[in-house]
SEKOLTI-338709 format. One record per residue (C-alpha): residue number from 1; x, y, z. Coordinates in nm, 2 decimals, padded with zeros to 4 digits. Layout:
REM residues N
NUM;X;Y;Z
...
END
This chain:
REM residues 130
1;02.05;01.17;-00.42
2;02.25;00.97;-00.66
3;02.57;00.92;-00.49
4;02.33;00.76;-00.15
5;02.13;00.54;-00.42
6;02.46;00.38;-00.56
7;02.64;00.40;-00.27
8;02.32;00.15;-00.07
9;02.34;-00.05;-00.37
10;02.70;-00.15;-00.35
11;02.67;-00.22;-00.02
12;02.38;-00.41;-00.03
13;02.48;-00.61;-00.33
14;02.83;-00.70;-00.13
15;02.55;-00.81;00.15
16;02.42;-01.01;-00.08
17;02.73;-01.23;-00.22
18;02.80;-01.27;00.17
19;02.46;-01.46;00.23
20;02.48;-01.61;-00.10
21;02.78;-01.77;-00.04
22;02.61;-01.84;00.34
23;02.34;-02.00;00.17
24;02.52;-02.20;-00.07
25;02.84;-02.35;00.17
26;02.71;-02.35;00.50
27;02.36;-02.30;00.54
28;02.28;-02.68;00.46
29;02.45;-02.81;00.75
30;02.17;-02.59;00.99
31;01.85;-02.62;00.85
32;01.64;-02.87;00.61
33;01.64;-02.82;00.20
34;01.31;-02.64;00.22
35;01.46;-02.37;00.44
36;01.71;-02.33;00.25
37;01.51;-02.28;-00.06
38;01.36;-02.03;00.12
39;01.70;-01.83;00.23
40;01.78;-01.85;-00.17
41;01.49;-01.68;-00.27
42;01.57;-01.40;-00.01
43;01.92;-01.34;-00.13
44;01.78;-01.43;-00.54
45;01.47;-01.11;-00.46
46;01.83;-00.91;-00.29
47;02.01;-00.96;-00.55
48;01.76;-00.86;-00.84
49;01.66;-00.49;-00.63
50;02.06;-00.39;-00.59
51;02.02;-00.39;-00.97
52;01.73;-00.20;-00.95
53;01.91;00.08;-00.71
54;02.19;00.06;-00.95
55;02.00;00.20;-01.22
56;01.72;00.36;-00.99
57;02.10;00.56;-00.88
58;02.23;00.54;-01.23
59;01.90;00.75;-01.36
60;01.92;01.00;-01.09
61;02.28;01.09;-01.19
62;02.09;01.27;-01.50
63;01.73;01.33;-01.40
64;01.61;01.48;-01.11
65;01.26;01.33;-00.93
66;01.04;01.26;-00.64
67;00.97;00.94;-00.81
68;01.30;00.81;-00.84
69;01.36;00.93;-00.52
70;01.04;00.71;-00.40
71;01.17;00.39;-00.60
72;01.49;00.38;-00.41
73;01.30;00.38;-00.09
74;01.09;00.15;-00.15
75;01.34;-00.10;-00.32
76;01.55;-00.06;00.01
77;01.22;-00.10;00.25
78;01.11;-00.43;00.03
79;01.49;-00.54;00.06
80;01.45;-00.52;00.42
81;01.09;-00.67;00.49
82;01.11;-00.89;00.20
83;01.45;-01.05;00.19
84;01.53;-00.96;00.57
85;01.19;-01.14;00.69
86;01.33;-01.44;00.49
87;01.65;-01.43;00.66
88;01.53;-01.40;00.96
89;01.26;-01.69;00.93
90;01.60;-01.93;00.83
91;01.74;-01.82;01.16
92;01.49;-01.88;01.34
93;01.47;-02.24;01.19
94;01.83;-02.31;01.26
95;01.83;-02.22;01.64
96;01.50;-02.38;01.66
97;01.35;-02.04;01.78
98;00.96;-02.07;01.83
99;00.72;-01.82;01.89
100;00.81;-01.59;01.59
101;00.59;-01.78;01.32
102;00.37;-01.44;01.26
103;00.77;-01.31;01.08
104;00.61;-01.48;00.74
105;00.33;-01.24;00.74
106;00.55;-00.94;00.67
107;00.76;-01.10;00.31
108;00.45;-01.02;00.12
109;00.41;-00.63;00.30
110;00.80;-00.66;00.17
111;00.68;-00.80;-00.18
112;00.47;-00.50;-00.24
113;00.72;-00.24;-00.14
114;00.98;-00.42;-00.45
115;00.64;-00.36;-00.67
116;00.57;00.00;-00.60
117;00.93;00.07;-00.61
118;00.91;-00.06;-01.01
119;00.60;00.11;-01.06
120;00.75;00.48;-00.92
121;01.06;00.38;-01.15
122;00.84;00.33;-01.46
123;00.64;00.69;-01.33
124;01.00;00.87;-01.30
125;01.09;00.73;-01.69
126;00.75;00.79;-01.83
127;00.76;01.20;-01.70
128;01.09;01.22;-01.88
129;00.98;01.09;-02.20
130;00.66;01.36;-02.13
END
């Protein structure tokens, strides 16, 4: 279990320099500042849950259970829906793609995935201090 936690988490995180360095060189050339604030805090949320996989993977090298299990899922589902759905709204901004503007309604579904992950990661360390 440990080896695919780290293993997501490294490539993730080198996802997540990619579209920082996106967001930060090219990005402002497409879309207007406020978009691009709202790319950043896709790759800033991105960012913060590799770490959390890292460790999530890290703690699963030495104790086995369900709930760390569960906390890499859902850090890797609220990667997707949160940060993806932000992505995904930019690029819709910067080809001027309409129809789509429903996308935003599924960040926060992403939001509480990168909560529950925490919370089964705090379950999984509070069992082993049992």
């Amino acid at each position: 279990m440990s080896k695919s936690i780290l293993s997501s988490a490294a490539l993730l995180g080198a996802l997540a320099v990619i579209l920082g360095a996106f967001g930060a060189h090219g990005l402002k050339q497409l879309v207007p500042p406020e978009t691009v604030t709202t790319f950043d805090t896709g790759v800033r949320y991105h960012f913060y849950h590799v770490f959390a996989l890292l460790a999530t993977g890290l703690i699963a090298m030495h104790v086995q259970s369900a709930h760390l299990r569960r906390a890499a899922q859902c850090f890797l589902v609220g990667i997707l829906l949160f940060s993806g759905s932000l992505y995904l709204l930019t690029l819709l901004k910067a080809t001027d793609t309409v129809g789509l503007s429903k996308l935003g309604l599924i960040t926060p579904i992403g939001g509480v995935f990168l909560v529950v992950g925490w919370i089964f990661l705090f379950l999984a360390l509070l069992k082993r201090n049992a």
